[in-house]
N, C-alpha and C positions, 0 to 999 in steps of 0.2 A: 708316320703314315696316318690320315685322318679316314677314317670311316663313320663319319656323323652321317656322311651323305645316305649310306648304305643299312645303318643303325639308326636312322629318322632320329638322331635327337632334335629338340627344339620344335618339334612340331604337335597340333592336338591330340586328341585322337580319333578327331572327323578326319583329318587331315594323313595321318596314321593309314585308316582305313584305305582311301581312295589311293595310297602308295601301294599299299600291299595288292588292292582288287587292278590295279592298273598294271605292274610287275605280274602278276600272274597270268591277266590278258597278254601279253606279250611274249610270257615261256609258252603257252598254249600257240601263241600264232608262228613263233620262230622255231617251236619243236615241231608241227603240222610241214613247215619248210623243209627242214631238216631229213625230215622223214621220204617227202616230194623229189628233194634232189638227187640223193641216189638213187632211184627210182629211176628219176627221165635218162641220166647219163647210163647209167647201167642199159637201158633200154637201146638209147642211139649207140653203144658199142659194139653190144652182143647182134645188133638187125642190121647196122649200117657202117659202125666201121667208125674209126678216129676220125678219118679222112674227110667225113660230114662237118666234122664240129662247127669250122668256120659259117657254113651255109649257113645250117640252122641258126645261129647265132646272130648273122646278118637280118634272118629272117624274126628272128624275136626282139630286135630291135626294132625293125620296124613294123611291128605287132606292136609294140609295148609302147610308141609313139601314137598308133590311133587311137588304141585303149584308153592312154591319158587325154586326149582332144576330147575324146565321148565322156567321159568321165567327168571334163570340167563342166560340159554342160551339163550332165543331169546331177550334177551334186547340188547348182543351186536350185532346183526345183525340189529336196528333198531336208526331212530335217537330220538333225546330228547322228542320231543313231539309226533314224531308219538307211543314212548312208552303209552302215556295219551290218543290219539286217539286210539289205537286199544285195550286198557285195556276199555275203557267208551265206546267204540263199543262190545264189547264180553258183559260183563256186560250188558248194556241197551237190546239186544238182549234177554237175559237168562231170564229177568226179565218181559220182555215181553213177553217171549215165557210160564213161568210161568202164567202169568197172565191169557193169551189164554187158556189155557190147564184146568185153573178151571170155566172160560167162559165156556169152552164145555162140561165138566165134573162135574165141580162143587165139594160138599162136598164127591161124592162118591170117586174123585183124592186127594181131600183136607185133608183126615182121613188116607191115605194109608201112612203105616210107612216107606217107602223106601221114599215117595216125601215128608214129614215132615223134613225126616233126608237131604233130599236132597238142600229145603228152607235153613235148620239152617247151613249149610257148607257153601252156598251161600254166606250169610251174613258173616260169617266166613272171610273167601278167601277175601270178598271184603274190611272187616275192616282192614285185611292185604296187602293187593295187593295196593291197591287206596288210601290210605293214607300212605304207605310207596313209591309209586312214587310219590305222592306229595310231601314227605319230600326229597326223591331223587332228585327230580326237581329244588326245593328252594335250598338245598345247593349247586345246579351245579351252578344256578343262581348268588346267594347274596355272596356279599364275605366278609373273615375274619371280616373285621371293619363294614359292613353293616348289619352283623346279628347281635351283639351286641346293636342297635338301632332300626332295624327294626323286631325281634323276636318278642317282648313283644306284638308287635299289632297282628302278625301272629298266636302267639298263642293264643291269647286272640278269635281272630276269630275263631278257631276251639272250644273252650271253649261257646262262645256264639252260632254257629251252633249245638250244643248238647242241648241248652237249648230251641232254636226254631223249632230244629227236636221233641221233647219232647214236647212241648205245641200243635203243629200241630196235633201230634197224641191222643192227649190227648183231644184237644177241636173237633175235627173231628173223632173220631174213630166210632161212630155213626151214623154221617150222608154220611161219603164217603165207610166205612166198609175196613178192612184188606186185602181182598183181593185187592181192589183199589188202596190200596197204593203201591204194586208195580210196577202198571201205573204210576203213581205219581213220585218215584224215579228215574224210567226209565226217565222220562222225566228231572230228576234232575242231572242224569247222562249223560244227551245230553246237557245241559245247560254248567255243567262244563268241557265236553269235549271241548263246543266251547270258552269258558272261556280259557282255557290252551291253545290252541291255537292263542287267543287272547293275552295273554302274548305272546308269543312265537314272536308275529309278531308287539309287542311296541320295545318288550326288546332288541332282537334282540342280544341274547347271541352268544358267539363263540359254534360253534361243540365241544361237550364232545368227550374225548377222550373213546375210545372202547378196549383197549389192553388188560381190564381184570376190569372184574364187581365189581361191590360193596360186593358181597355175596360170591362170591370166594375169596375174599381181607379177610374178615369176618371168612370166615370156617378157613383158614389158620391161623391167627392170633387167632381162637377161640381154638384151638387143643393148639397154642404154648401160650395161656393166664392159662390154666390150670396147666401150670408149674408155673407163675406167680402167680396164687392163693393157689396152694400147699405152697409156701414159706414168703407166707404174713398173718400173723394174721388180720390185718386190712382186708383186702379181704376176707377172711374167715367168719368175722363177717358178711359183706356185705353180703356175699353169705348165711350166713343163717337167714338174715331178707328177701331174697327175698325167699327164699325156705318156712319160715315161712308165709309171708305174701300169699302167692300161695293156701298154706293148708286153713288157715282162710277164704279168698275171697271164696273158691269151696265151702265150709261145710257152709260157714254164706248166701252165694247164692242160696245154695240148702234148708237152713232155709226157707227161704225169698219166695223161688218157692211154697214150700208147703203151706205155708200161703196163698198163694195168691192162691194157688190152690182151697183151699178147700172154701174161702170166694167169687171166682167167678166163674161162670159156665161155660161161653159162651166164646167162644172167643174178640168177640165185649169188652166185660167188662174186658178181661183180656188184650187185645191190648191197651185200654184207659192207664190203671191201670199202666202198664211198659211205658206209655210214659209221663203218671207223676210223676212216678219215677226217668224216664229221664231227666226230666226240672229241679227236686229238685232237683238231683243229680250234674246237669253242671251248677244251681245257687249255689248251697254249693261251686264248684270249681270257680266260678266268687268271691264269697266272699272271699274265701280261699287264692284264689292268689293273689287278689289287699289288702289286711288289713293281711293277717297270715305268706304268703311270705314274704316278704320287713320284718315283726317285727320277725320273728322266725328264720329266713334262717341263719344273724350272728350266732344267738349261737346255732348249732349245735347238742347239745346234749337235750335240751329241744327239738328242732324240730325233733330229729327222733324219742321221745317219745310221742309225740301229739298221732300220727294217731293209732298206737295199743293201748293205753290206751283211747282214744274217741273211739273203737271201741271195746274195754273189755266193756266199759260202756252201750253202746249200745246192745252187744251180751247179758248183764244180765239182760236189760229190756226186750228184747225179750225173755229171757229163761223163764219172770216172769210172764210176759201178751206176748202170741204168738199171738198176734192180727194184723191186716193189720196198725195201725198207728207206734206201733214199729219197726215193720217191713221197712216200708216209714225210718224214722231215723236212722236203722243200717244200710240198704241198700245205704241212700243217704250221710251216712259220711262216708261209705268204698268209694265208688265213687267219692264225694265230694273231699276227703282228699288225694288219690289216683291220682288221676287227679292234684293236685295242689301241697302240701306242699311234701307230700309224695315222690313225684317225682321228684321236685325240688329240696329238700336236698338229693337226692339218687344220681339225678347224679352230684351236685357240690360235694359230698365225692371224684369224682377222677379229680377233678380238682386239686389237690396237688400233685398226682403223675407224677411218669416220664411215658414220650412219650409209652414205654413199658408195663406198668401197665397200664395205662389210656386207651388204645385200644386194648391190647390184653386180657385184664383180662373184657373188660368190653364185648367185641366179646364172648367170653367165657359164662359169664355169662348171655347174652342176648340170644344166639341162642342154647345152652345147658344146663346151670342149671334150664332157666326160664322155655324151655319148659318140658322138665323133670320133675322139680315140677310139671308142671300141667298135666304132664300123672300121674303121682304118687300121685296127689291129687285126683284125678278122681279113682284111682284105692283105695285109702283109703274109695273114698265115696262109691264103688259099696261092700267094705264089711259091711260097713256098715248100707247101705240099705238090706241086706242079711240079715243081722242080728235083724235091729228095723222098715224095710220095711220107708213108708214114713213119719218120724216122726220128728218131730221139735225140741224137747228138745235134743235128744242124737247128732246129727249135733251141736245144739249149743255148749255143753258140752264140746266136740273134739274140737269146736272149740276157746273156750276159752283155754285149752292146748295149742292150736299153737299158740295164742296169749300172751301166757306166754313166751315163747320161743322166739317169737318178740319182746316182752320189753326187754328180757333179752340180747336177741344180740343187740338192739339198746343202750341198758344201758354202753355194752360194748365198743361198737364203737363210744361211745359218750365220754367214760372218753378217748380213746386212742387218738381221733382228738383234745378235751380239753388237752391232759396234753403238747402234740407237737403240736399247731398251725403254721400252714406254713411259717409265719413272724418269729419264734423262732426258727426255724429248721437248726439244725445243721449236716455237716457232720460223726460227729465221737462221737455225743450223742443228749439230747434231755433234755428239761426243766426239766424234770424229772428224769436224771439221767440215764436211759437205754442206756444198750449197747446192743451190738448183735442185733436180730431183729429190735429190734425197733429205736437203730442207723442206722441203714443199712435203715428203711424204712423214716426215717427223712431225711436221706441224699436225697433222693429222690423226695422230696416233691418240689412242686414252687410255688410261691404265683400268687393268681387270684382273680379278685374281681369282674368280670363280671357274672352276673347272668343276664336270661330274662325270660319269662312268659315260663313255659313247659306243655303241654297239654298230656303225656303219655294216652293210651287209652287201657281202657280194653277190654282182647280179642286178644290184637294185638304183634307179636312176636318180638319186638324190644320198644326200647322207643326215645323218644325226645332225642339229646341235647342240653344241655343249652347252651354251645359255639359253635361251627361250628367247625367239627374235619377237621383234617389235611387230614388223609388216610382213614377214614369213613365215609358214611352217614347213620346215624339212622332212621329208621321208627319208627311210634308213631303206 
């Protein structure tokens, strides 16, 4: 098991520095989340009921779509960091301003369905906005050969910020109460504001060039990656393990919500309940990526079969005993596995391919198939609820289906990376003999062997990458 990435060998100790201050930026922004999430869900159960999930969902998707339109405009009118300072000023603001407003009002503002939905978008928007500048930031910053060494700690940091956002709420949900904590964040949010800053003023980066954003780079390449994944089998599989895994996460989370709904009453208890959810969930993904990463990531085809088959298993306990500790287990290995392996082997699959495929197909697949699935998974659960209202067995049911569907495309895109390994890959055929497609997609491949820790985060409209791309930067 290599841990240089995690233990900075080989690097200065300017370089040292800007690992540690940038790892710590990121436990500060992903423990602030942490703390957020049980908070909104706890909130839309205890006022509105399981029954909501789907809406609000629909509806924070497409909240989180205008956000990023407005966002790509004004980021080029601003510089690097004043983007960090005016996102963690707007933020700490709202958060405050929430806060005040149930100080005044209290439970009679706190039960009303517009400012329920209105918390849960919050969180939303900020799991998106604030952790994809921060991963903007980092790659403006680290370059090519310094993220391959300095990743593993960065992400390890935002992996252990999930686990101490999650005990926080969990061993304090009681004595400080849910509405406090978004005192609490706000102030987490002015901390790593002055943190970013802080960088900004060791590192003393050159001026980012402004001629044209990340997310217009992105839409463009995401429209011409489509053509790219029409003509590629291997991409096609890809695309419907994310499509499958989308369906499962919605229906085994809306399992998970009614359970805990009907086992706690108050919010206080169900605020606890999701922030030690939290903690298991980002210790499953500490375990998962130091011992499952490094042994599973080589061989490729056992590793995309882990996480849907550890989560058939778990969806059948649950369907067997709907109790709250099954629940804890299927909830903390979708998370868990999610967070680490999951998403680790997901984006080393386009490290084979050409410059082409790798960022246009993967543009594509990030800012239209993923969120797609997830309006379309929201919209499978709201007939669903029409149909069996809030019920726990027929959610699981569906959702072992889409989990069929997940082994079965990971089964597939397991033999096809096994039978052409990128070391074998030939122009004008492949170990196996294939021609056409799968010559054509062999000729394409390069070899890479760099992997770092990846923290993907659910909820959030892009993911990690494992190298530091050339023409993009990914939000987690």
């Amino acid at each position: 098991m290599n841990f240089d990435g995690i233990l900075l060998r080989g690097l200065n100790r300017q370089q040292q520095l800007k690992a540690v201050m940038l790892s710590v930026w990121f436990f500060l922004t992903v423990a602030t989340l942490w703390i957020l999430k049980p908070v909104r869900v706890a909130s839309l159960l205890a006022h509105l009921g399981s029954t909501e999930t789907p809406y609000v969902r629909l509806a924070g998707v497409a909240t989180v779509a205008v956000v990023v339109m407005l966002y790509s405009i004004a980021v080029n009118k601003l510089s690097r960091v004043a983007v960090v300072r005016w996102s963690s000023v707007i933020f700490g603001s709202l958060l405050v301003l929430f806060w005040t407003a149930l100080q005044i009002w209290g439970a009679a503002l706190g039960g009303q369905r517009w400012f329920v939905w209105a918390v849960y978008i919050l969180v939303e928007i900020y799991s998106v906005t604030m952790i994809g500048i921060f991963w903007t930031y980092t790659n403006d910053v680290v370059t090519e050969v310094e993220s391959n060494k300095m990743y593993g700690l960065i992400g390890l940091g935002g992996i252990l910020g999930g686990v101490a956002g999650g005990a926080f709420v969990d061993g304090f949900a009681r004595s400080i109460g849910p509405i406090h904590f978004l005192l609490v964040c706000a102030g987490l949010v002015g901390v790593t504001a002055g943190l970013g800053s802080m960088v900004e003023a060791v590192l003393k980066p050159p001026p980012r060039q402004t001629s044209k954003t990340d997310d217009e780079v992105k839409f463009k390449d995401g429209l011409e990656g489509a053509h790219e994944v029409a003509k590629s089998r291997y991409l096609q599989w890809l695309v419907a393990i994310v499509i499958a895994y989308e369906f499962t996460a919605t229906l085994t989370d809306f399992g998970v919500n009614v359970i805990f709904e009907r086992a706690f009453t108050s919010d206080v208890e169900l605020t606890k309940m999701y922030g030690r959810l939290g903690w298991i969930a980002s210790g499953t993904a500490v375990v998962a990526q130091l011992v499952l990463v490094p042994l599973l990531l080589p061989k490729k085809h056992i590793a995309l079969l882990v996480p849907p088959v550890v989560m058939f298993g778990g969806a059948v306990a649950t369907l067997v005993f709907p109790v709250v500790a099954a629940a804890l287990v299927l909830s903390a290995a979708d998370r868990g596995l999610n967070y680490s392996l999951q998403q680790a082997v997901k984006e080393s699959l386009y490290v084979p391919l050409t410059d082409a495929q790798k960022y246009k197909s993967k543009a594509f697949i990030d800012m239209f198939v993923d969120r797609l699935a997830k309006a379309g998974a929201a919209f499978a659960l709201i007939a669903l609820i029409q149909v069996w209202g809030a019920a726990v067995r027929p959610a699981i049911v569906v959702s072992l289906f889409s989990m069929l569907v997940w082994i079965a495309a990971a089964h597939r895109l397991g033999l096809r990376f096994r039978k052409a390994p990128p070391e074998q890959q030939k122009p004008t055929s492949t170990s196996s003999g294939e021609t056409g497609e799968g010559a054509a997609e062999a000729s394409q491949v390069r070899p890479s062997s760099d992997v770092t820790v990846n923290t993907g985060l659910k909820g959030s409209f892009d993911n990690l990458p494992m190298v530091r791309p050339h023409t993009e930067k990914d939000a987690a």
